[in-house]
C-alpha positions in Angstrom: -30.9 55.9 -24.9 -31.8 53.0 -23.3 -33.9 52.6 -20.2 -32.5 51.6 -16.8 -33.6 49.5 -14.7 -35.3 50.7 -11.7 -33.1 48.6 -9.3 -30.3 50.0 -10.8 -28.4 53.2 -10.0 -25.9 54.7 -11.9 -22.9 56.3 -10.3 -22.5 60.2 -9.2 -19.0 60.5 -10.9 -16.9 58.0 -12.2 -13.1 58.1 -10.5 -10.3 57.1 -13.0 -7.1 55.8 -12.6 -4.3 56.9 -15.4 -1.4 54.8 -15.6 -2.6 51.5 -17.4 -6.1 51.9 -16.8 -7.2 54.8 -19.4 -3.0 55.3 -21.6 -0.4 52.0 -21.4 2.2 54.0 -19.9 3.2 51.1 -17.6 5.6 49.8 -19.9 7.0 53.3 -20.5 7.5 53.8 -16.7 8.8 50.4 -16.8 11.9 51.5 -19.5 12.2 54.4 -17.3 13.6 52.5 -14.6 15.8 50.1 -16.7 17.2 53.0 -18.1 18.1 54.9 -14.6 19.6 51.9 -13.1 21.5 51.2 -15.7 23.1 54.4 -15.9 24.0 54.0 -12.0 25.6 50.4 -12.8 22.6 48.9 -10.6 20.3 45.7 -11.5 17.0 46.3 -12.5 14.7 43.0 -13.0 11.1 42.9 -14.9 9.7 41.8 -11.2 11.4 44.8 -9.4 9.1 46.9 -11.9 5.9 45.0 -11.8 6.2 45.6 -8.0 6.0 49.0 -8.3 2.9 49.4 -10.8 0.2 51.5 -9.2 2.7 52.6 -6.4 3.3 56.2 -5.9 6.0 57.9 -7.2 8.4 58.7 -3.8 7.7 55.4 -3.1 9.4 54.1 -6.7 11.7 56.7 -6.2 13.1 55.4 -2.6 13.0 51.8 -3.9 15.5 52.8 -7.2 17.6 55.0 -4.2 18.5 51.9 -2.9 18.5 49.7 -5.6 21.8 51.9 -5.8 20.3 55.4 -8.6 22.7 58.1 -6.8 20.0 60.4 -6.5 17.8 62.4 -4.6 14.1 60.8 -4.8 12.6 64.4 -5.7 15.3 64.1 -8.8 14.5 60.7 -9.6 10.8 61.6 -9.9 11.2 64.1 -12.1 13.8 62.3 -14.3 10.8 59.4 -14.9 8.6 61.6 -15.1 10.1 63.6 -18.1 11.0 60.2 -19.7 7.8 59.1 -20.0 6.3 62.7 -20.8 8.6 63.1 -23.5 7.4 59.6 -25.2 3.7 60.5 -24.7 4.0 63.3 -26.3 6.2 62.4 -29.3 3.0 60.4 -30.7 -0.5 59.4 -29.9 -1.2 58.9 -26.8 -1.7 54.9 -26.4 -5.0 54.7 -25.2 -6.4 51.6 -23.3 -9.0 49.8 -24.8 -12.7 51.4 -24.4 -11.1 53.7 -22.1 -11.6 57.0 -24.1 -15.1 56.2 -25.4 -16.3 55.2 -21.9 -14.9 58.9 -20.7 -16.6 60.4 -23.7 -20.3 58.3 -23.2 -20.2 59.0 -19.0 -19.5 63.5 -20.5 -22.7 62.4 -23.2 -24.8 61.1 -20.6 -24.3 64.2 -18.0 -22.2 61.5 -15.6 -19.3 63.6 -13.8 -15.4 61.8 -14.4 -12.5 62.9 -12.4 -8.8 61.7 -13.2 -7.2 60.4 -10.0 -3.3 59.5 -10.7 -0.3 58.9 -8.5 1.6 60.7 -11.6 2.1 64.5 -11.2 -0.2 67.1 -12.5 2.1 68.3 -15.3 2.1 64.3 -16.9 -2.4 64.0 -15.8 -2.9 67.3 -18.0 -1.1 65.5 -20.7 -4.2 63.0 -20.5 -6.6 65.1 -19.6 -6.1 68.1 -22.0 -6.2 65.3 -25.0 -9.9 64.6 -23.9 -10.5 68.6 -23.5 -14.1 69.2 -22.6 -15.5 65.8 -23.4 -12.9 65.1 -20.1 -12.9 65.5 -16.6 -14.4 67.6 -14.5 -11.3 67.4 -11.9 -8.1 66.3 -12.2 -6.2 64.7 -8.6 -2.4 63.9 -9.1 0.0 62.6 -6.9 1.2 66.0 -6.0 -2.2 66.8 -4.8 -2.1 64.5 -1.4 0.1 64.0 1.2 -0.4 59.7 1.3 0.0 58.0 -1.7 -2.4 55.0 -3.2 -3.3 52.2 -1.1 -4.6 55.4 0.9 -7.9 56.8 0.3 -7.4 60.3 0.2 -6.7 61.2 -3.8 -10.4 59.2 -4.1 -11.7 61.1 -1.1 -10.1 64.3 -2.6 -11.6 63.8 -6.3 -15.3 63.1 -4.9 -15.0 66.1 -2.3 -14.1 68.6 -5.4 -16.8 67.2 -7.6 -19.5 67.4 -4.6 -20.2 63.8 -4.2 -19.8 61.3 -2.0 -17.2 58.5 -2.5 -19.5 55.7 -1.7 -21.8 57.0 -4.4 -19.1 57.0 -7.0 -17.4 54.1 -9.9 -13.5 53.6 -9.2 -12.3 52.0 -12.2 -8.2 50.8 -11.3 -5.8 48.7 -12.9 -3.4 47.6 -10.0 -3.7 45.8 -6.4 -2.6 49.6 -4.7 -5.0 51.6 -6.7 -7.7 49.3 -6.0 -6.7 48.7 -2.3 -6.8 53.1 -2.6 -10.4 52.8 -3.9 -12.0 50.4 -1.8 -10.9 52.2 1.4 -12.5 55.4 -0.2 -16.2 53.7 0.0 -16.3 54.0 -4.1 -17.8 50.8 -5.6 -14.0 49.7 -7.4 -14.0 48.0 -10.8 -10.6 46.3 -11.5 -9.6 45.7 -15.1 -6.4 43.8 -15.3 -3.6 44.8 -17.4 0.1 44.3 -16.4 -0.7 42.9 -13.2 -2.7 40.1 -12.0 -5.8 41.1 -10.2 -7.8 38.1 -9.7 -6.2 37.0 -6.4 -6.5 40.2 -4.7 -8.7 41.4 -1.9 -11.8 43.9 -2.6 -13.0 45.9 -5.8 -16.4 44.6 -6.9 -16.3 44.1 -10.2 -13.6 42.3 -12.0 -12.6 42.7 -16.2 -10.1 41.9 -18.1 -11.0 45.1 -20.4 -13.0 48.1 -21.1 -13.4 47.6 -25.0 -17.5 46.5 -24.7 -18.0 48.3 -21.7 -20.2 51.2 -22.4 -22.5 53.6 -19.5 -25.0 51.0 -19.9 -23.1 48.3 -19.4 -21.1 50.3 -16.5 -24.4 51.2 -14.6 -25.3 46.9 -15.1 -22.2 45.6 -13.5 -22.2 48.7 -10.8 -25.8 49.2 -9.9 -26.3 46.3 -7.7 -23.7 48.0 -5.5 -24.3 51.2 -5.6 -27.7 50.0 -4.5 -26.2 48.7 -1.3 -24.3 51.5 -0.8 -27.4 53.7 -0.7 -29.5 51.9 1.7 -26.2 51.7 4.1 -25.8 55.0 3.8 -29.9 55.9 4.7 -29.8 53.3 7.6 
């Protein structure tokens, strides 16, 4: 194992994001929606799905409502929902690079992970059972809160269960909502880009372009300085 610095403090959990940050379902949620519209005759572009990445699912449900889907939003939920379920679990579930092992080194070092998704529970436990007890600790979907991501309260939720506080916890997110959700939480927020640009946005504290050579050491490097802060705010 090797040795920490002393100025350096690792987190109390790690919070995860799902969609895009630890599987690639964004493209699958993407088909999801060309597929729905098309069935209601309405137009779909690449941009009106990009928009919605990280969003929660009402949300994408009201915007394909009046895009012109003749549905109920509850039954448009469930209709992605059980399109992209049914892909994940045809195959292998297309992890994001570094994504598992990081999950599996945080379990090896004793460092608490919860899963904290906009998705519902049914589709997390599809994630979360495939990493069994090398996983998370607690699992927060989007039918767990009231308000959606860019609110705080899945993060809030997640630390609360696992006994922590959020500003002593690692967000790691993949959109501009999910990290907007984990700043306002308190949690020191690593973005790692994927399907949507991140490098213009506002917050998060560390920026990546992937998780592939990120390991707990490496994790506890790029965080530490900020969780350092965080403490000292917290004892003033």
């Amino acid at each position: 194992m090797t040795a920490q610095p002393s100025a350096l403090v690792p987190p109390a959990a790690v919070l995860w994001d799902m969609d895009g940050t630890i599987i690639d379902t964004e493209p699958i949620w993407q088909q999801s929606q060309v597929e729905l519209t098309a069935r209601h005759g309405a137009v779909w572009t690449h941009e009106d799905g990009l928009s919605l990445v990280g969003s929660g699912l009402e949300r994408s449900g009201e915007i394909l409502r009046d895009k012109g889907v003749d549905m109920e939003v509850e039954e448009i939920v469930q209709w992605m929902t059980d399109y992209v379920m049914e892909r994940l679990l045809d195959g292998e579930l297309p992890w994001r690079p570094g994504a598992r092992e990081l999950i599996e080194g945080l379990h090896a070092r004793g460092i608490p992970t919860a899963l904290v998704t906009m998705s519902r529970r049914k589709m997390a436990l599809v994630a979360a059972d495939a990493l069994g007890e090398r996983g998370f600790r607690v699992v927060v979907a989007g039918d767990d809160v009231e308000r959606p991501k860019p609110y705080p309260d899945a993060y809030l939720f997640a630390a609360a269960q696992l006994g922590v506080d959020a500003t002593a916890c690692v967000a790691i997110e993949d959109s501009a909502t999910g990290v907007a959700s984990a700043v306002a939480s308190g949690a020191v927020t690593v973005a790692v880009e994927h399907i949507v640009p991140l490098s213009d946005i506002a917050g998060g504290d560390v920026h990546l372009t992937t998780l592939a050579d990120v390991d707990v050491d490496r994790l506890i490097e790029l965080t530490g300085p900020a969780l350092a802060a965080r403490t000292q705010e917290v004892a003033r």
